[in-house]
ChimeraX commands (.cxc) that place a marker at each C-alpha (Angstrom):
marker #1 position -34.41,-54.56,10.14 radius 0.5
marker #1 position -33.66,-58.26,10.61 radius 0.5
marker #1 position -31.64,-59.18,13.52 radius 0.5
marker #1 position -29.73,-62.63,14.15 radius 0.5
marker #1 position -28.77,-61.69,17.66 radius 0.5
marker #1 position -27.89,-65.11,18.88 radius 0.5
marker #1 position -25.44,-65.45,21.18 radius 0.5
marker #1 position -23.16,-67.24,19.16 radius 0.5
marker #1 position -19.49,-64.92,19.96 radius 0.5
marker #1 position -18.73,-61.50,21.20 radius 0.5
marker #1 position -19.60,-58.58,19.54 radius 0.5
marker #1 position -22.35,-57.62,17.48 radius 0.5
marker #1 position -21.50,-56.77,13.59 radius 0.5
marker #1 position -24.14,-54.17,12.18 radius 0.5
marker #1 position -24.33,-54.65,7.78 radius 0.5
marker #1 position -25.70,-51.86,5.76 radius 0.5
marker #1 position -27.65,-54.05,3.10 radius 0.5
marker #1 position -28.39,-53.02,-0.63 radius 0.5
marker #1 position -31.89,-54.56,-1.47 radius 0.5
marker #1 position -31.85,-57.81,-2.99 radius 0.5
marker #1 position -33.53,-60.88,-2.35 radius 0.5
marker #1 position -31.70,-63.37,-3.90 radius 0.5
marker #1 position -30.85,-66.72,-1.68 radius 0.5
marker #1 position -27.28,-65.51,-0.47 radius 0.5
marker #1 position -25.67,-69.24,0.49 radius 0.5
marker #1 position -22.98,-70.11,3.67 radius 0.5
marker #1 position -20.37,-68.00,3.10 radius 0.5
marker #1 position -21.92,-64.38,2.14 radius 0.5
marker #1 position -21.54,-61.85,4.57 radius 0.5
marker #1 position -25.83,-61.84,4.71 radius 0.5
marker #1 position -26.07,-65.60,5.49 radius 0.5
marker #1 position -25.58,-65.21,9.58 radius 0.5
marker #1 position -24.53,-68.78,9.60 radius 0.5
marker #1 position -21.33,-67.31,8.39 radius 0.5
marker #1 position -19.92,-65.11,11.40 radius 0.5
marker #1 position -19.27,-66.87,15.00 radius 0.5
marker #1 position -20.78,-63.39,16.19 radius 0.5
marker #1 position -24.28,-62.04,16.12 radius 0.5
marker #1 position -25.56,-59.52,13.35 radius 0.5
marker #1 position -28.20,-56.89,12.84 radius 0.5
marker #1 position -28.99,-56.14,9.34 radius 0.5
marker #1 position -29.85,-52.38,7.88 radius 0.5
marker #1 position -31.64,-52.83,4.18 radius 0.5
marker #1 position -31.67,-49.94,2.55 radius 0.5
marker #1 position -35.38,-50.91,1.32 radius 0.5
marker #1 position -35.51,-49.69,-2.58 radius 0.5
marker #1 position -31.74,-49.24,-3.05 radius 0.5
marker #1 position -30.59,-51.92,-5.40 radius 0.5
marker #1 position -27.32,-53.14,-7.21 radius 0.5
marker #1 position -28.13,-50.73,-10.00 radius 0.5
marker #1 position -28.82,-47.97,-8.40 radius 0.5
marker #1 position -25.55,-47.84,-6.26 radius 0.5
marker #1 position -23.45,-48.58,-9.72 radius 0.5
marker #1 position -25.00,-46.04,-12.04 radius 0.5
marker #1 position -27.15,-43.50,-10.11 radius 0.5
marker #1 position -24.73,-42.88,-6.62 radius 0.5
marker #1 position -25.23,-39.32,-4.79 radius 0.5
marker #1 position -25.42,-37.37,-2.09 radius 0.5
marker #1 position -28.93,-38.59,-1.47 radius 0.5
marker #1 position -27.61,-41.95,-1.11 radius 0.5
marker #1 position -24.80,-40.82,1.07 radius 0.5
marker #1 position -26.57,-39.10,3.50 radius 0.5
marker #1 position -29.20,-42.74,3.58 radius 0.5
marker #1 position -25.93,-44.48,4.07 radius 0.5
marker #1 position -24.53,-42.13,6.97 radius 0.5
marker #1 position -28.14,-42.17,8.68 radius 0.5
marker #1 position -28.35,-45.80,8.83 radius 0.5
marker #1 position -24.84,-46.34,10.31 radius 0.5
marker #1 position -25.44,-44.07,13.25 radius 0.5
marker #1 position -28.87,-46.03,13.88 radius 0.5
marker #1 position -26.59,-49.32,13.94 radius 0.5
marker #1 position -24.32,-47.46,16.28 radius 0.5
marker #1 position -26.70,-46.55,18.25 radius 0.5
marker #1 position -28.04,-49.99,18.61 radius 0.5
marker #1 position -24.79,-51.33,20.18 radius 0.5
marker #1 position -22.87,-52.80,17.11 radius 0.5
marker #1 position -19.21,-53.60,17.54 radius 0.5
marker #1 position -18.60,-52.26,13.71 radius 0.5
marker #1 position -20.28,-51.81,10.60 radius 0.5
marker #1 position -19.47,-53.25,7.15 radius 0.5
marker #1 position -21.22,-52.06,3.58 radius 0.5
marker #1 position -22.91,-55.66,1.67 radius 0.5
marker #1 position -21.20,-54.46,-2.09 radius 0.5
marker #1 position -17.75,-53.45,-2.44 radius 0.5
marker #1 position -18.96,-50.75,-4.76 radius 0.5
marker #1 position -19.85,-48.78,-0.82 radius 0.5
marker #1 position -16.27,-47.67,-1.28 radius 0.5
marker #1 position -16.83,-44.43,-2.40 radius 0.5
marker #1 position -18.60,-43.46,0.81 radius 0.5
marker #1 position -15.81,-45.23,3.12 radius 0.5
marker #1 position -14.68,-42.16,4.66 radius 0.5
marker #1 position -17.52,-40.44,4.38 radius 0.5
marker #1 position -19.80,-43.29,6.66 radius 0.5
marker #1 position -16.42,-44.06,9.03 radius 0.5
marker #1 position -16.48,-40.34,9.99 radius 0.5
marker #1 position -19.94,-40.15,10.73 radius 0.5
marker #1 position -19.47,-42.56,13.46 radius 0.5
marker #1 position -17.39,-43.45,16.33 radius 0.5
marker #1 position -17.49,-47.28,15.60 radius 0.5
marker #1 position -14.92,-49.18,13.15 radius 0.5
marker #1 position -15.96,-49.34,9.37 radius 0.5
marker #1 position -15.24,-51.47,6.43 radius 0.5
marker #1 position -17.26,-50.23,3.67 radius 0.5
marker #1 position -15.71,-52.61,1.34 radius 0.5
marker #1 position -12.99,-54.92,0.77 radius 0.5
marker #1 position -11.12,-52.77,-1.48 radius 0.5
marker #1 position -9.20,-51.01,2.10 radius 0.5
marker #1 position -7.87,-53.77,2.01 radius 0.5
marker #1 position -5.53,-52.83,-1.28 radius 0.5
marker #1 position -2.73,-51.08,0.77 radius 0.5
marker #1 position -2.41,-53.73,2.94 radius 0.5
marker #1 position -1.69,-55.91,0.70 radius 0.5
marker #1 position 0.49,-54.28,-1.74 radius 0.5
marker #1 position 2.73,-54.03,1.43 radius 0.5
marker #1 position 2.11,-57.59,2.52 radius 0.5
marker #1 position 2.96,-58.82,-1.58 radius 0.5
marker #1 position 5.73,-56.55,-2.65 radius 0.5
marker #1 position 3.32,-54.11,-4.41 radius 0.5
marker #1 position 0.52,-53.78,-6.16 radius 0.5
marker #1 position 1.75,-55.29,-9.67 radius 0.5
marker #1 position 0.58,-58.46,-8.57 radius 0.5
marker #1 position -2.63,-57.66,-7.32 radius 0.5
marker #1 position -5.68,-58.84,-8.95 radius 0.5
marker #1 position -9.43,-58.31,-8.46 radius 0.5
marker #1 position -12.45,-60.22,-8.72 radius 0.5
marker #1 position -15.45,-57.58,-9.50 radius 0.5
marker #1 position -19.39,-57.85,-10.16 radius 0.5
marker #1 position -19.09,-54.88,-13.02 radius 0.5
marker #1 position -15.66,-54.27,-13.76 radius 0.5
marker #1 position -15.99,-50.85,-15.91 radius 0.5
marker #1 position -18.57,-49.92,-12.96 radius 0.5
marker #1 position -15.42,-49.97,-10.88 radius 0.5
marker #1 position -13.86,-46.62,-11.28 radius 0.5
marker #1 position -11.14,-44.48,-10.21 radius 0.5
marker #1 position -13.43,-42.82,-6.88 radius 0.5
marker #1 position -14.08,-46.32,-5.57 radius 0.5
marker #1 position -9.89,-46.83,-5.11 radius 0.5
marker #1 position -9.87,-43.59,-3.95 radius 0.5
marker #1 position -12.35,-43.64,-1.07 radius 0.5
marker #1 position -10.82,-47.36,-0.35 radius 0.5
marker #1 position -7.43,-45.21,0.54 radius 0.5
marker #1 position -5.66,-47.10,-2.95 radius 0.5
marker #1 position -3.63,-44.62,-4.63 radius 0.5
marker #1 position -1.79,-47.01,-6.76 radius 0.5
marker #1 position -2.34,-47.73,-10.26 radius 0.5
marker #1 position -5.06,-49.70,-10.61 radius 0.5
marker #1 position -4.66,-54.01,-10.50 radius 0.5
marker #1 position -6.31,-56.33,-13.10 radius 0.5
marker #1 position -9.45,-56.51,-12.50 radius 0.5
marker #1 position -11.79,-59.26,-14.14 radius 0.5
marker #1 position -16.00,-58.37,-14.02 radius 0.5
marker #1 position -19.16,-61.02,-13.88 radius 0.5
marker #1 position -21.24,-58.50,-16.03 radius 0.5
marker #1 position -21.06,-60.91,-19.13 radius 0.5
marker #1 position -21.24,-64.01,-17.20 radius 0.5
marker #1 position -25.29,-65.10,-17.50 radius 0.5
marker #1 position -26.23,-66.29,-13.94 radius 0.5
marker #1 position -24.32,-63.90,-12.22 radius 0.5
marker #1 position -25.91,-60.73,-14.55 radius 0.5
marker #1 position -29.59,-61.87,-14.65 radius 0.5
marker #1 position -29.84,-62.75,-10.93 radius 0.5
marker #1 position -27.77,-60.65,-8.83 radius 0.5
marker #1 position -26.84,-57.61,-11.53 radius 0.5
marker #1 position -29.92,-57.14,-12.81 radius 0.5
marker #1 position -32.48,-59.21,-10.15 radius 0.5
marker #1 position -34.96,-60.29,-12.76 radius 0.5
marker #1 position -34.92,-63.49,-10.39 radius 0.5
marker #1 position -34.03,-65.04,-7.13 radius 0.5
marker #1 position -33.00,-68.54,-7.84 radius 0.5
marker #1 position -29.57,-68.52,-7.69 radius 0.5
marker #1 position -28.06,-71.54,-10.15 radius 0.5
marker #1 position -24.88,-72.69,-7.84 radius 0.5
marker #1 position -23.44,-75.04,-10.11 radius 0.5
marker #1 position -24.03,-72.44,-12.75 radius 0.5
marker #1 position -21.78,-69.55,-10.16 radius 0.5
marker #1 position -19.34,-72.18,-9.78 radius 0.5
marker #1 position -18.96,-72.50,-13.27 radius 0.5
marker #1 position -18.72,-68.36,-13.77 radius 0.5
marker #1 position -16.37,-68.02,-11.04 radius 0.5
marker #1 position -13.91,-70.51,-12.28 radius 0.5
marker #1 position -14.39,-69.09,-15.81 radius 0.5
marker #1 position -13.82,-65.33,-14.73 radius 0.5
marker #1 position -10.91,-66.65,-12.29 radius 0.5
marker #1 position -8.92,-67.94,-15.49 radius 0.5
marker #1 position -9.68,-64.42,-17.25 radius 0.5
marker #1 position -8.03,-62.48,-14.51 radius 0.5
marker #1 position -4.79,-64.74,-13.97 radius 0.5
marker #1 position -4.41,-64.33,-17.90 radius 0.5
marker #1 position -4.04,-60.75,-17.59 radius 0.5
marker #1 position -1.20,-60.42,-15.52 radius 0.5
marker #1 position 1.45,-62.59,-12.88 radius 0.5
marker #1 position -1.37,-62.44,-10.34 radius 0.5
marker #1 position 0.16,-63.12,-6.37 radius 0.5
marker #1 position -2.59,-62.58,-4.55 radius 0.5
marker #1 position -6.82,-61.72,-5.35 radius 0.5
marker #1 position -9.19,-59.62,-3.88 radius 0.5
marker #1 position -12.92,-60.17,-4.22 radius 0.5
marker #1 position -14.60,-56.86,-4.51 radius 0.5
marker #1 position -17.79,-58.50,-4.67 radius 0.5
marker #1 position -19.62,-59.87,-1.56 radius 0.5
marker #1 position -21.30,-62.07,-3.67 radius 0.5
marker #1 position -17.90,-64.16,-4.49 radius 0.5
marker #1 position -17.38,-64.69,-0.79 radius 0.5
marker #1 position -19.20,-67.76,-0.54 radius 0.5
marker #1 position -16.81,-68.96,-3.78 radius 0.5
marker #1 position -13.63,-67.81,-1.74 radius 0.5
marker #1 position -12.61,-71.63,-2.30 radius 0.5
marker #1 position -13.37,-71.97,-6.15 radius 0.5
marker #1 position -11.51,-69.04,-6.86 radius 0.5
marker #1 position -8.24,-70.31,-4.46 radius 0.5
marker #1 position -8.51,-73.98,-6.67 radius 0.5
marker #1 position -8.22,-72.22,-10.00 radius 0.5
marker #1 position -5.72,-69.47,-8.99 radius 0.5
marker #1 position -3.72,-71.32,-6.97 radius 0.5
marker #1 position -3.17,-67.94,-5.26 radius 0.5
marker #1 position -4.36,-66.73,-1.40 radius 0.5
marker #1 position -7.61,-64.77,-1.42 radius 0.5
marker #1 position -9.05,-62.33,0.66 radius 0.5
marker #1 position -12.66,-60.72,0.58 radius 0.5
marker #1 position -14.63,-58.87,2.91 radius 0.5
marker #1 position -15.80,-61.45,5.36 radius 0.5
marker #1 position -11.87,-62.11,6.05 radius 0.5
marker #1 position -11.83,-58.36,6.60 radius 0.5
marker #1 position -14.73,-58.15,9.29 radius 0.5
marker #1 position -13.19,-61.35,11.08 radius 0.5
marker #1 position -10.28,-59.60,11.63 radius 0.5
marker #1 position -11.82,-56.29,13.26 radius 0.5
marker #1 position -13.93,-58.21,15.04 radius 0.5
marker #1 position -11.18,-60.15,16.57 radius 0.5
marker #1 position -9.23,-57.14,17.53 radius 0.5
marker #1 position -12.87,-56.00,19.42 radius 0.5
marker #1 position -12.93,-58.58,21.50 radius 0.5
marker #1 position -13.39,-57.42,25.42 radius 0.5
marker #1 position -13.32,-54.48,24.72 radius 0.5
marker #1 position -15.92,-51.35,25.79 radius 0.5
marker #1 position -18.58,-51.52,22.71 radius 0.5
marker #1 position -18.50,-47.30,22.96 radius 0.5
marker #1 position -14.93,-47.74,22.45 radius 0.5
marker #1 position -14.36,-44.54,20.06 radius 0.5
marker #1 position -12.90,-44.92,16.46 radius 0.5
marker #1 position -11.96,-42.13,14.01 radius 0.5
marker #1 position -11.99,-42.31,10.35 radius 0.5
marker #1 position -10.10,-41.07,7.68 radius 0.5
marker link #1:1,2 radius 0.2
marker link #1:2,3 radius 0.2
marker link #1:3,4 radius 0.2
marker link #1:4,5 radius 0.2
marker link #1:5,6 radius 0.2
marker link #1:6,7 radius 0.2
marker link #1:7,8 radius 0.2
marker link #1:8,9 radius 0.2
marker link #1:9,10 radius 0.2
marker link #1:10,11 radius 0.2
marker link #1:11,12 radius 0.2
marker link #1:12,13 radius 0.2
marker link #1:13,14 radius 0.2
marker link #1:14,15 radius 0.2
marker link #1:15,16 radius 0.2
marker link #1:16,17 radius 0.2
marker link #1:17,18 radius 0.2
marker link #1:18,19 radius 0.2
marker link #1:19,20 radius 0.2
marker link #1:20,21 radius 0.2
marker link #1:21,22 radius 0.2
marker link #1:22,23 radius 0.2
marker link #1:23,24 radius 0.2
marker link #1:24,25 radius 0.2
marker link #1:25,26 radius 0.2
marker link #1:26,27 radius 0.2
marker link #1:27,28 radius 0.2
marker link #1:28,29 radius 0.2
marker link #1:29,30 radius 0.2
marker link #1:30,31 radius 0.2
marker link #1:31,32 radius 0.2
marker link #1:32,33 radius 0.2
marker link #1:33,34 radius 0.2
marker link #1:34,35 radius 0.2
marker link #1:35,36 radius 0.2
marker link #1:36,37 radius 0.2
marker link #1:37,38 radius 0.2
marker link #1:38,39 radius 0.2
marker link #1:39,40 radius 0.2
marker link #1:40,41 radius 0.2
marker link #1:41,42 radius 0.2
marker link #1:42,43 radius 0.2
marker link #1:43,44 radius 0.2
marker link #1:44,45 radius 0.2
marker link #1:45,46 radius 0.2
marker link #1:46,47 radius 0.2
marker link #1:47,48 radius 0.2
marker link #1:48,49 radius 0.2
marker link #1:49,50 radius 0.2
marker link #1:50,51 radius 0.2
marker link #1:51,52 radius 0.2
marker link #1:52,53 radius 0.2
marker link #1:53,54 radius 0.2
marker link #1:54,55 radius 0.2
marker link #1:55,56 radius 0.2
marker link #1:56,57 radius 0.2
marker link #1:57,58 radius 0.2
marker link #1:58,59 radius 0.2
marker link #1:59,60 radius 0.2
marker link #1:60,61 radius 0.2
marker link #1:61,62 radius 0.2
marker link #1:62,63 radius 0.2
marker link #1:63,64 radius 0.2
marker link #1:64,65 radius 0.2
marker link #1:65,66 radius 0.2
marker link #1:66,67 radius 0.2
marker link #1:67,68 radius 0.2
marker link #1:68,69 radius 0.2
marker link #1:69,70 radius 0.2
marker link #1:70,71 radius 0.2
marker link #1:71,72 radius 0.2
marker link #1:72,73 radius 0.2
marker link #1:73,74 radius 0.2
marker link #1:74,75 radius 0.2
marker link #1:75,76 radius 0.2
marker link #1:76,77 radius 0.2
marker link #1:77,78 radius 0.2
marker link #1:78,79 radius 0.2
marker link #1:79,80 radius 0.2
marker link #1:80,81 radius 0.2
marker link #1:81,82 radius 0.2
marker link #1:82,83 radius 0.2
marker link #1:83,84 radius 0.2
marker link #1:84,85 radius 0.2
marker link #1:85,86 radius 0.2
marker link #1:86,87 radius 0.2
marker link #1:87,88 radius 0.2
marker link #1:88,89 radius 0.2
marker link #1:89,90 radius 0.2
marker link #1:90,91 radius 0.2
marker link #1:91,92 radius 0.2
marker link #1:92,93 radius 0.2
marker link #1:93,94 radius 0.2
marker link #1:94,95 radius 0.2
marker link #1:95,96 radius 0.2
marker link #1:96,97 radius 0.2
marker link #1:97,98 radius 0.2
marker link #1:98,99 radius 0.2
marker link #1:99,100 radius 0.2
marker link #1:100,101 radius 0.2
marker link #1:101,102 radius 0.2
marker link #1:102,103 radius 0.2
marker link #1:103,104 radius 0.2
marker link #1:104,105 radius 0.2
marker link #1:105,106 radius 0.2
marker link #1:106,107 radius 0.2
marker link #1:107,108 radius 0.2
marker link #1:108,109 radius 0.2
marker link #1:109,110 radius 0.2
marker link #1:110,111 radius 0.2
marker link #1:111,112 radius 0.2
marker link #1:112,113 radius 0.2
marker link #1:113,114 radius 0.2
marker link #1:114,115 radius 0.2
marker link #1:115,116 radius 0.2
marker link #1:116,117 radius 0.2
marker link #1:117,118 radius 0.2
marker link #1:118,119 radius 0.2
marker link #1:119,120 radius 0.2
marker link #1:120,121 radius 0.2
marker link #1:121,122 radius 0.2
marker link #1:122,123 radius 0.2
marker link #1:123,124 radius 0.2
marker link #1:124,125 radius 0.2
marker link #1:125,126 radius 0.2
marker link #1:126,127 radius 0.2
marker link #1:127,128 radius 0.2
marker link #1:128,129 radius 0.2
marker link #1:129,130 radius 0.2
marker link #1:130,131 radius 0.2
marker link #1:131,132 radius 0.2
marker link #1:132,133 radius 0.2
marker link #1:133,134 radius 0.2
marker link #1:134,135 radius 0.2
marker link #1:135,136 radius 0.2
marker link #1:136,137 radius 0.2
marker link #1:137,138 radius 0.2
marker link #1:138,139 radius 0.2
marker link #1:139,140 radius 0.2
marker link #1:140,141 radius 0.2
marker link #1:141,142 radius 0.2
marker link #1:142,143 radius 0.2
marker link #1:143,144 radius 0.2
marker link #1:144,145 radius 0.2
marker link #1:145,146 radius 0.2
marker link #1:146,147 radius 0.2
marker link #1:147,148 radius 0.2
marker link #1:148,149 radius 0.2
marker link #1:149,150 radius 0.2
marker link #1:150,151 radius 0.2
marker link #1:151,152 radius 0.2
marker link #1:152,153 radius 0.2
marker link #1:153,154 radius 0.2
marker link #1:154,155 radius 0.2
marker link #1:155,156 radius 0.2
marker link #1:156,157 radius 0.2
marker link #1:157,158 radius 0.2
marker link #1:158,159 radius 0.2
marker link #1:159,160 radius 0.2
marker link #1:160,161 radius 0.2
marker link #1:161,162 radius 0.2
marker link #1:162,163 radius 0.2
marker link #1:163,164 radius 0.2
marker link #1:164,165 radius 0.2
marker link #1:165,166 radius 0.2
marker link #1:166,167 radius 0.2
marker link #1:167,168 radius 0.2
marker link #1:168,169 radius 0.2
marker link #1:169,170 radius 0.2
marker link #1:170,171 radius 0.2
marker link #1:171,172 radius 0.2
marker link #1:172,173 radius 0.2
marker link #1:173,174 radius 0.2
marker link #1:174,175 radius 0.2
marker link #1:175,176 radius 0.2
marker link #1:176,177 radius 0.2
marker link #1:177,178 radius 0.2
marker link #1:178,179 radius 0.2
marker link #1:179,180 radius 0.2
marker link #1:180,181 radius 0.2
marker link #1:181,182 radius 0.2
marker link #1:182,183 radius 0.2
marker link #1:183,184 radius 0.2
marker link #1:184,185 radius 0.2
marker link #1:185,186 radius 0.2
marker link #1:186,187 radius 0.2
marker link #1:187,188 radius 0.2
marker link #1:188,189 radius 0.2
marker link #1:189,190 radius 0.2
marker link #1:190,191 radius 0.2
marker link #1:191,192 radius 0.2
marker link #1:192,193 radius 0.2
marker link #1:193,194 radius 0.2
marker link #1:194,195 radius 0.2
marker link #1:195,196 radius 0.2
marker link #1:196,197 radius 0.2
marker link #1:197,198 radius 0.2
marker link #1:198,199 radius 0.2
marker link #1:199,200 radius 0.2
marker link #1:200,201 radius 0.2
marker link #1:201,202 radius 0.2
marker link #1:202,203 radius 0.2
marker link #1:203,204 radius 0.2
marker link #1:204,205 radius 0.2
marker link #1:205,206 radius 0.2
marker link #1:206,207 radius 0.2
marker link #1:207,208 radius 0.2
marker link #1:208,209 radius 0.2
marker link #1:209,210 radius 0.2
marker link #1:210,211 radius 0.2
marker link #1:211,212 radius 0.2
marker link #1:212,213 radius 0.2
marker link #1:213,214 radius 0.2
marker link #1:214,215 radius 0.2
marker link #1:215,216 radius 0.2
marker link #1:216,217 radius 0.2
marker link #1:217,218 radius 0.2
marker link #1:218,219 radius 0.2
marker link #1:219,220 radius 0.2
marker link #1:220,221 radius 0.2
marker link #1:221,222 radius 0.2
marker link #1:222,223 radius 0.2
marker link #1:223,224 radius 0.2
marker link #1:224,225 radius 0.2
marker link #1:225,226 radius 0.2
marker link #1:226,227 radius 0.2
marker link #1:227,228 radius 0.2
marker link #1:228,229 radius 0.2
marker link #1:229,230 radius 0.2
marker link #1:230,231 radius 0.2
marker link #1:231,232 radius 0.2
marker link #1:232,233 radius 0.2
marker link #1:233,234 radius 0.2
marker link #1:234,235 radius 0.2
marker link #1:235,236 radius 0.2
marker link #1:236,237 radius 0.2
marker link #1:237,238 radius 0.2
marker link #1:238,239 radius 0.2
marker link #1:239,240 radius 0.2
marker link #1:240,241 radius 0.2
marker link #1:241,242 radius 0.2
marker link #1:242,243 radius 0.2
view
């Protein structure tokens, strides 16, 4: 458990953490430089990027479910998943628990098919994009067809360090690169209006990806702001029900 319980805002946001130890930079949901609120993080010690995308389970659900009523029980405001790819135990985690959860980003799809005239012009911005299957729209409460959707997994920097973690040293220049590269292969697929980043590794490129696209983008870190907002002053055993 590390805990950044500063006193920087109201409300204490708990993250359920895959196990990585990459240097996340300003902007990631695990960089506590980037919330105005404190934040305890859960790692889910020996339950890495891989694992979640090619070996998920009911072993993994019931780790997930555990760890979200220990947050809860430790006086978080809400609890948010650290990979989009949590979707597929969104209702599963936000029914376990009485507090608000955002698993991943991807809730955010209804939304904002109704905020952008429908879901033709949605686009997404994913670590693995044939990873990303049907279940993970489905537990994100999409029922649409399913947006363009443009994956890192052949992009070098992005594969070796945070797909596959054979290292820790991040290349920046190199993401920036990789993010404007796989931003111009998802606004040739389609007349994108508006991109979500699945991935809360893109967060911290929220502002490459708006230069290239020329299009508003949303991730999960806009997402958490939000709840958190709507939280504010009010009883932390407030009780939310899921799904």
């Amino acid at each position: 458990m590390i805990d950044h319980d500063a006193a920087r805002g109201t409300g204490l946001l708990g993250v359920l953490c895959l196990d990585s130890s990459f240097t996340k930079p300003l902007g990631h949901l695990r960089h506590p430089g980037t919330f105005d609120h404190a934040v305890k993080y859960e790692v889910l010690t020996g339950v890495d990027i891989p694992r979640l995308l090619h070996q998920p389970g009911p072993e993994l659900e019931q780790l997930l479910i555990e760890r979200a009523r220990s947050l809860e029980a430790q006086g978080v405001t809400m609890i948010a998943g650290s990979c989009g790819f949590m979707a597929r135990y969104q209702c599963q985690v936000s029914r376990a628990v009485r507090v608000p959860v955002i698993m991943s980003s991807l809730v955010l799809l209804p939304q904002l098919a109704r905020i952008y005239g429908g879901g033709a012009g949605l686009g997404i911005l994913t670590a693995h994009s044939t990873a990303l299957q049907q279940e993970h729209f489905i537990g994100a409460g999409w029922q649409g067809t399913r947006p363009s959707v443009a994956g890192f997994e052949q992009q070098r920097e992005f594969r070796q360090v945070i797909l596959e973690g054979r290292r820790d040293d991040l290349d920046m220049t190199i993401m920036t690169e990789e993010v404007a590269v796989t931003t111009e292969q998802l606004m040739a697929m389609s007349d994108i209006k508006v991109i979500l980043l699945e991935c809360t590794d893109l967060s911290a490129f929220a502002p490459v990806v708006r230069r290239i696209s020329q299009c508003p983008v949303y991730d999960i870190v806009a997402a958490i702001d939000m709840t958190m907002r709507a939280h504010q002053g009010l009883d932390a055993t407030l009780s939310i029900r899921g799904c």
